[in-house]
C-alpha positions in Angstrom: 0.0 0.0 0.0 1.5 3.3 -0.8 1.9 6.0 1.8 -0.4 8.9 0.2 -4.3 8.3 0.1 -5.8 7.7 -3.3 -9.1 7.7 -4.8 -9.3 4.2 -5.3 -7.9 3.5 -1.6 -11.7 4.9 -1.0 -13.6 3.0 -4.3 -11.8 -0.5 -2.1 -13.4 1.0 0.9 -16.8 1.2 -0.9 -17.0 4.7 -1.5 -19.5 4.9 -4.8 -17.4 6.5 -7.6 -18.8 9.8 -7.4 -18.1 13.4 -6.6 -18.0 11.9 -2.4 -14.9 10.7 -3.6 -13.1 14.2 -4.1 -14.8 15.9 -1.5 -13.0 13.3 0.9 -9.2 13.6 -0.6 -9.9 17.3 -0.2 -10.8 17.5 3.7 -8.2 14.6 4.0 -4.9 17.2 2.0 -6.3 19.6 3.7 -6.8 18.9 7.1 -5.2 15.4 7.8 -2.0 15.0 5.2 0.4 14.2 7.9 -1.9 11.4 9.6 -1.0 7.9 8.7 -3.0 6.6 6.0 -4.3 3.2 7.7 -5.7 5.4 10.1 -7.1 7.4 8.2 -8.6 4.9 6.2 -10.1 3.2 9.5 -12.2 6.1 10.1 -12.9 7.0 6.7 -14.4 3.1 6.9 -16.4 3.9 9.9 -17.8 7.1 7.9 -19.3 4.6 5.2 -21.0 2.7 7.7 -22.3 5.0 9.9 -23.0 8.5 8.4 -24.8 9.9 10.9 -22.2 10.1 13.7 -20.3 12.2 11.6 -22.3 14.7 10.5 -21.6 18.3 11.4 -17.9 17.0 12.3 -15.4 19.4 10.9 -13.7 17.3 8.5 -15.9 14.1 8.0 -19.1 16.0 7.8 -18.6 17.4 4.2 -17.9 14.1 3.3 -21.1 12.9 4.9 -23.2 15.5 3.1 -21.3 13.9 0.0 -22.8 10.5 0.6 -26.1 11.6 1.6 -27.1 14.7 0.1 -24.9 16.3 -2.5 -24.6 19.6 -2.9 -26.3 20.5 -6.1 -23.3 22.6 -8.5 -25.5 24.2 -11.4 -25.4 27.9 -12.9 -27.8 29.8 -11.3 -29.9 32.5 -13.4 -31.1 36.0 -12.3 -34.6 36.6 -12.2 -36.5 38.9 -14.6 -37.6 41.3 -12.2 -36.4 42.5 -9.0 -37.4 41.3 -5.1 -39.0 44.8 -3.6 -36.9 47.5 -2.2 -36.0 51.0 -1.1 -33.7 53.4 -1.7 -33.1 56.9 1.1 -31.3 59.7 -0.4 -31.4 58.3 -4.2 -29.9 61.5 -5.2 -26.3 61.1 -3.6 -25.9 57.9 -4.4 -23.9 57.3 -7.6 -25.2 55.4 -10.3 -22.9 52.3 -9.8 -24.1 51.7 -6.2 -27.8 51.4 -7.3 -27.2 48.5 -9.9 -25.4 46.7 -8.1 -28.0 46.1 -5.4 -30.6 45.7 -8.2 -28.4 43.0 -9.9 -28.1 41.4 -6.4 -32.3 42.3 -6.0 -32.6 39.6 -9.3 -30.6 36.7 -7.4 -32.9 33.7 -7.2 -32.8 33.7 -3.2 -33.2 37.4 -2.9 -36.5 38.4 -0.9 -35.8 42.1 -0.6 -33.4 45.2 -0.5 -32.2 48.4 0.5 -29.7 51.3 -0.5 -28.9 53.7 2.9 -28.0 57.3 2.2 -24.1 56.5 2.6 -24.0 54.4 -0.2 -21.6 53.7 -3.0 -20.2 50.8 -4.9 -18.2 48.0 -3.2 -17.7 44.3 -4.5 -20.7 42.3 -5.0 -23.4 44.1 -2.5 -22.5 47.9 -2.3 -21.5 49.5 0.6 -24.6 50.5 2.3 -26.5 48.0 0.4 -28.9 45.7 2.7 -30.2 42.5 1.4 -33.0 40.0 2.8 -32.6 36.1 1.5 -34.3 32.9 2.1 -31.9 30.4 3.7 -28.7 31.6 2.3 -25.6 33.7 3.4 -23.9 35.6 0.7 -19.7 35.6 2.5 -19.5 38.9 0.2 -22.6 40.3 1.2 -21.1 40.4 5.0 -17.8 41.5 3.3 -13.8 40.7 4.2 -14.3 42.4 7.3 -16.6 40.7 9.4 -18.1 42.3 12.8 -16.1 45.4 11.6 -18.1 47.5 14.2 -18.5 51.1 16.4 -17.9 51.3 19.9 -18.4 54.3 22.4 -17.6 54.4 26.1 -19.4 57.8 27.5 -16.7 59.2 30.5 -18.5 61.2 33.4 -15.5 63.6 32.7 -16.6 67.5 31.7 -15.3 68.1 28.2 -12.9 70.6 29.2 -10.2 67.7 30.3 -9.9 67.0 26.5 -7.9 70.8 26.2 -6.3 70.2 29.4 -4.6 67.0 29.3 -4.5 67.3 25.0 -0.7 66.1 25.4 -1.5 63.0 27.8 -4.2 62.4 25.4 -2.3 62.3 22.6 0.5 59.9 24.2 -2.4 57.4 25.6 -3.2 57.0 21.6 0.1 56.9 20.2 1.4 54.8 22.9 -1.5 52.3 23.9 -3.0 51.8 20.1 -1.7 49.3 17.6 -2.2 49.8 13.9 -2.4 47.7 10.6 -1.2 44.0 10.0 1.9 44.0 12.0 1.7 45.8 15.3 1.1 44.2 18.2 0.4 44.8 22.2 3.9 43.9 23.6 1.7 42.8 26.9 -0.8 40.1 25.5 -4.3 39.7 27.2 -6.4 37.0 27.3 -10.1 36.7 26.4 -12.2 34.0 27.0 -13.6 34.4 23.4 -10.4 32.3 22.9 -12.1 29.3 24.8 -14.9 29.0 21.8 -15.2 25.5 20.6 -15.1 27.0 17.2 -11.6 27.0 17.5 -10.7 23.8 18.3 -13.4 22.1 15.6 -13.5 23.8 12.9 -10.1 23.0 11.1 -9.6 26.7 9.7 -10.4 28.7 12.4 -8.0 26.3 14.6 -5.2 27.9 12.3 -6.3 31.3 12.9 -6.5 31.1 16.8 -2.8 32.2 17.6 -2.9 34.9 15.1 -6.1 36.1 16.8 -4.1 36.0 20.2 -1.7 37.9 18.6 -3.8 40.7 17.4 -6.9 41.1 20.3 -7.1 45.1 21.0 -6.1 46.3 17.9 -6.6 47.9 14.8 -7.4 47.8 11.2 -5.5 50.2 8.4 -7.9 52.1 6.3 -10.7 54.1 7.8 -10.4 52.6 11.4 -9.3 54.7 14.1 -9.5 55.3 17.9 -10.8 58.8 18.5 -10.8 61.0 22.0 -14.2 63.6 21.1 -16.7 65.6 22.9 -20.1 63.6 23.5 -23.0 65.6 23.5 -26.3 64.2 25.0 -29.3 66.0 23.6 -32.2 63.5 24.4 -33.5 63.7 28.2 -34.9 60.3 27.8 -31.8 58.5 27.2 -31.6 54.4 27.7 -28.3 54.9 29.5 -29.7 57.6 32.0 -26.9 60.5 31.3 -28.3 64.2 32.1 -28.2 66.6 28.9 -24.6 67.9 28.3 -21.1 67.1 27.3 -18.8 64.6 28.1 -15.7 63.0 27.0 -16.1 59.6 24.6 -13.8 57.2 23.5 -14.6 56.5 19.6 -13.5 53.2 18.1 -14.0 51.4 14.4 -12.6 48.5 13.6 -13.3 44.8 12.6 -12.0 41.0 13.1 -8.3 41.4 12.0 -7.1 38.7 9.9 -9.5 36.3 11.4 -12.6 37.6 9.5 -10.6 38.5 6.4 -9.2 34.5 6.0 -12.8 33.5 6.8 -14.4 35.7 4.1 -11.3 34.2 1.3 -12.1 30.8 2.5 -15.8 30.5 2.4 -16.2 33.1 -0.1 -14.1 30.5 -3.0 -16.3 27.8 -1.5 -19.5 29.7 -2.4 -18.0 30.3 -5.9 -16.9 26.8 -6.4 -20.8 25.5 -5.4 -23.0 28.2 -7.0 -21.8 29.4 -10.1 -23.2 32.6 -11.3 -23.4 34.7 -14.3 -19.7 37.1 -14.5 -21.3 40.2 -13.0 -22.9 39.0 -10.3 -19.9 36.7 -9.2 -19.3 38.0 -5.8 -22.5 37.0 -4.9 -22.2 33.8 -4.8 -23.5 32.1 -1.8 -23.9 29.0 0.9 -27.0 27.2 1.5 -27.6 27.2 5.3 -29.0 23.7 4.7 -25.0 22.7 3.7 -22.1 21.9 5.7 -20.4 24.9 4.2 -22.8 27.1 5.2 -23.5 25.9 8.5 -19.6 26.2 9.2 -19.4 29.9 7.6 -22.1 31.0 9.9 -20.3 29.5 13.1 -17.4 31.2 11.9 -18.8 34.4 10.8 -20.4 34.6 14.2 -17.3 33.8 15.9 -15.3 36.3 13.6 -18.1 39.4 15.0 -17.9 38.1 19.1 -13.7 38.5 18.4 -14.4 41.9 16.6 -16.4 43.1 19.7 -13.4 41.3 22.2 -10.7 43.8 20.2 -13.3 47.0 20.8 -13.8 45.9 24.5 -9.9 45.2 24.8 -9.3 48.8 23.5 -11.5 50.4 25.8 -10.8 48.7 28.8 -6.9 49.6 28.0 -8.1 53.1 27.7 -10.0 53.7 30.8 -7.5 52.2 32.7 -5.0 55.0 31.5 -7.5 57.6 32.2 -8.7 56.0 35.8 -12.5 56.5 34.8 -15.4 54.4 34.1 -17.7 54.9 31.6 -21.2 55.8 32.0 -22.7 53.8 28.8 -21.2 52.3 25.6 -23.2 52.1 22.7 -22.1 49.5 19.9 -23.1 48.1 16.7 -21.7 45.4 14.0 -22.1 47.0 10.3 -20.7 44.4 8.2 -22.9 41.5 9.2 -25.9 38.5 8.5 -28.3 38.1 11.0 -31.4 35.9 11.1 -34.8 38.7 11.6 -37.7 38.5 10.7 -39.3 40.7 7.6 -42.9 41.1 6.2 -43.6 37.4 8.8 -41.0 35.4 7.5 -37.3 35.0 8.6 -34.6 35.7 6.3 -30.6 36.3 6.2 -30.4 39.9 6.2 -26.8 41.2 5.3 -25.7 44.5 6.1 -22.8 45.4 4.3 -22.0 49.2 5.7 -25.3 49.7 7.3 -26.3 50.0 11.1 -28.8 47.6 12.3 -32.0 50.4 13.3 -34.2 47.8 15.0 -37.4 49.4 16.7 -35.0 50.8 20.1 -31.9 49.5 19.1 -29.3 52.0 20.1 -26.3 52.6 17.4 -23.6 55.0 16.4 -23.1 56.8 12.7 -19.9 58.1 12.5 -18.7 61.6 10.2 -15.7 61.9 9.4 -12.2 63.0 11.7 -13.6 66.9 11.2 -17.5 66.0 11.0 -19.9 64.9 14.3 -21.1 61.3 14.3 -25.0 60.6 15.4 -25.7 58.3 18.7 -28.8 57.2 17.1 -32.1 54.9 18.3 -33.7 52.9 15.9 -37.4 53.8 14.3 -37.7 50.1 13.2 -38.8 51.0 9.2 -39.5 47.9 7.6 -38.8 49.2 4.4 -35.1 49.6 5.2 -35.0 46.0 6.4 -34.5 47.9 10.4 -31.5 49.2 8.9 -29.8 52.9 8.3 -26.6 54.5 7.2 -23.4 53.1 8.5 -21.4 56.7 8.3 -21.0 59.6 6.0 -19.9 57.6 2.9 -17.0 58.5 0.3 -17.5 60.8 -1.7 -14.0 60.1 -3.7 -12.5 56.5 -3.6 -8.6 56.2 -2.1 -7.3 56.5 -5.6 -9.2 60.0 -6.6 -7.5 61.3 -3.1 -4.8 61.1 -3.8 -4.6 62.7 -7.3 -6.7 65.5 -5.9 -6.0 66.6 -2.1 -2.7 67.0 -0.6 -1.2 67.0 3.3 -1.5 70.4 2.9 -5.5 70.3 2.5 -5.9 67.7 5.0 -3.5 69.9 7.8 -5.6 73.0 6.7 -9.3 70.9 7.8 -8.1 69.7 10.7 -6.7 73.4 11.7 -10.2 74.7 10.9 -12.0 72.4 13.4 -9.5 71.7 16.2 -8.2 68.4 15.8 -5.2 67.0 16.0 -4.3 63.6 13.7 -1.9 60.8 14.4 -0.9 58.7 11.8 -3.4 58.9 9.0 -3.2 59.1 5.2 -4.4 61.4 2.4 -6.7 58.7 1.1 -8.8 59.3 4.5 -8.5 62.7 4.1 -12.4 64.5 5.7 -13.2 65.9 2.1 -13.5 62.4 0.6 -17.1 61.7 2.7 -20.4 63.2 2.5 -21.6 65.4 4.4 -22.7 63.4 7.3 -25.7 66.1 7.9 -27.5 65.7 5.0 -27.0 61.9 5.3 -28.8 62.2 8.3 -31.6 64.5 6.5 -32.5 61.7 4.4 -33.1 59.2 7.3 -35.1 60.9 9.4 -37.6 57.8 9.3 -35.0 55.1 9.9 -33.4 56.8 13.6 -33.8 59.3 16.0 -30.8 61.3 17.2 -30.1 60.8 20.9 -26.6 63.2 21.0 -23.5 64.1 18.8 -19.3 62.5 19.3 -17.3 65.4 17.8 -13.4 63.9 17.1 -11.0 66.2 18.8 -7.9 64.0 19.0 -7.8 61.4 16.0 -5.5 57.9 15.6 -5.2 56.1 12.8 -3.0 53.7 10.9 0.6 55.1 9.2 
């Protein structure tokens, strides 16, 4: 018997000579190459004989569904028409944005959509694009950065310490923050995220747990930053029972690191492999919940937006120990997400891709830009938004028109003009390529209600 597993190693076994056969010397390379091959071939015996033990198991359970229930592989067709949707501020929304959510509208497992007032053009669903379907998640319709999220602590500390401890400020950000794909907290803390199961049974999350370690408490490059701003209450009636007036907030954005981004590659070629689709639509491909593939992504998705909240929660807990307050409230929301809700009586998979879940009293935060006030916002629960709303200002520009049009120069004279000082930060974020974050917020009016304002005052971000 030669040392590496072949296909007909499994046809001896009884394997029937089908696509099971593949399926089972891919988990096997994949997963178990340096295993002995009688071994291997015991168990792979046991599979045969008794499927149902196996299924759901990591490795064997793919192979299981192989046996029992293909996966059908056929190219799918958009629809004539499109499922119903809505579209807030159709005017400042670019024409690109718009078709690609009614391509995504004319996917056979679409139920309906919705374009928020920040919206432009991403890959597959635009940014700001919301879309209900039936029994399917779309790994491109949550995006590469799963969970990527807001988070602000509220400090019973008068606005006024911001001016008078700007400097201490300044070094709690430049000295306490990490930034981009290869810094690192020296003094590593543990989480019991880290004690999910998902890690130890799902092959390639098991690969990703040390890396996760690695990076908990940090950063994103891009548009995420850790901001020190003034918090202004304006609602008396506030769910987390602050009098009206201004405070000092700790503003955060980020996502899940390099976790979410290997989980979105993985399961995102897996959807294409299993549900070809027509060239324009391609990124849209997506995983039957009904599958072992999709039952896996949406473990791991999940697991990718609890570690995105564990690196927000690291952050601040950092911070307010450096500060020797604690905060009044935090108010958080995922924005690149699936979640299972209900719309119009039935449930669907709706994925947010750049939009803030608006729920009836779900509490959220819409940020400007690192010269422009974000919204603390409470949710209206609109249907016809899918309980969703804007997930910011929105560019304006993409990175590539920023830098052929504004300069340091531009960027320094902003941030001069409304009191803020920048650490890090290129001119591909520079405030002039968003919307304006107030009429944004104009053309939402039914989706939230504004509970108070965070104005940036001291801004970090990556380079």
């Amino acid at each position: 018997m030669g040392k590496k597993l072949k296909g007909k190693d499994l046809i001896k076994l009884g394997f029937p000579q089908n696509n099971s056969i593949n399926i089972a010397l891919g988990q096997i390379h994949r997963y178990r190459k340096k295993e002995k091959k009688d071994r291997i071939l015991e168990e792979a015996k046991e599979v045969l004989l008794n499927p149902e033990k196996f299924q759901g198991n990591a490795i064997w359970g793919k192979v299981v569904e192989g046996l029992v229930k293909p996966v059908e592989v056929q190219m799918h067709k958009l629809r004539n028409t499109r499922a119903p949707f809505s579209i807030y501020g159709e005017n400042e929304i670019d024409e690109q944005a718009k078709f690609q959510l009614y391509d995504a509208l004319k996917l056979p497992i679409a139920k309906a959509g919705a374009l928020m007032p920040d919206a432009h053009s991403g890959y597959g669903l635009p940014i700001g694009g919301v879309l209900a379907t039936e029994n399917a998640v779309i790994p491109y319709g949550v995006g590469l950065d799963i969970g990527c999220r807001m988070s602000l602590s509220i400090y019973p500390m008068k606005a006024s310490y911001l001016q008078g401890k700007q400097h201490q400020l300044e070094n709690i950000l430049k000295e306490h923050t990490k930034f981009g794909m290869y810094e690192t907290h020296r003094q590593k803390h543990d989480h019991e995220i880290f004690e999910r199961e998902e890690f130890n049974e799902i092959p390639l999350l098991k690969k990703l747990k040390m890396k996760a370690y690695s990076q908990l408490g940090t950063s994103g490059s891009g548009n995420h930053f850790v901001e020190f701003g003034v918090v202004d209450i304006t609602d008396v009636n506030n769910e987390f029972n602050a009098p009206v007036g201004q405070y000092v907030g700790l503003l955060t954005h980020s996502g899940s690191r390099a976790l979410g981004a290997n989980i979105a590659k993985h399961y995102s070629y897996l959807a294409s492999k299993q549900c070809p689709l027509p060239k324009n639509v391609q990124h849209l491909a997506w995983l039957d919940l009904n599958t072992h593939d999709g039952q896996e992504y949406w473990l791991a998705m999940n697991l990718a937006g609890d570690y995105a909240k564990a690196c927000h929660d690291n952050i601040h807990k950092r911070i307010g120990k450096l500060l020797g307050s604690k905060s009044i409230a935090t108010i958080e929301n995922h924005h690149n997400f699936a979640w299972k809700e209900t719309i119009n009586d039935e449930e669907h998979i709706v994925h947010r891709k750049g939009a803030t879940p608006a729920g009836k009293g779900a509490l959220g935060i819409i940020p400007g830009s690192m010269v422009a006030p974000g919204f603390i916002v409470r949710g209206l629960g609109n249907e016809d938004s899918l309980f969703s709303a804007s997930h910011g200002a929105g560019r304006k520009h993409s990175r590539r028109k920023c830098k052929e049009k504004f300069t340091k120069s531009d960027i320094k004279h902003q941030l001069k003009m409304n009191g803020v000082t920048l650490i890090g930060g290129g001119v591909d974020e520079a405030p002039m390529a968003y919307k304006n974050i107030k009429k944004v917020m104009a053309n939402q009016q039914e989706l939230v209600e504004v509970l108070g304002t965070f104005t940036p005052k001291i801004v970090r971000m990556d380079r």
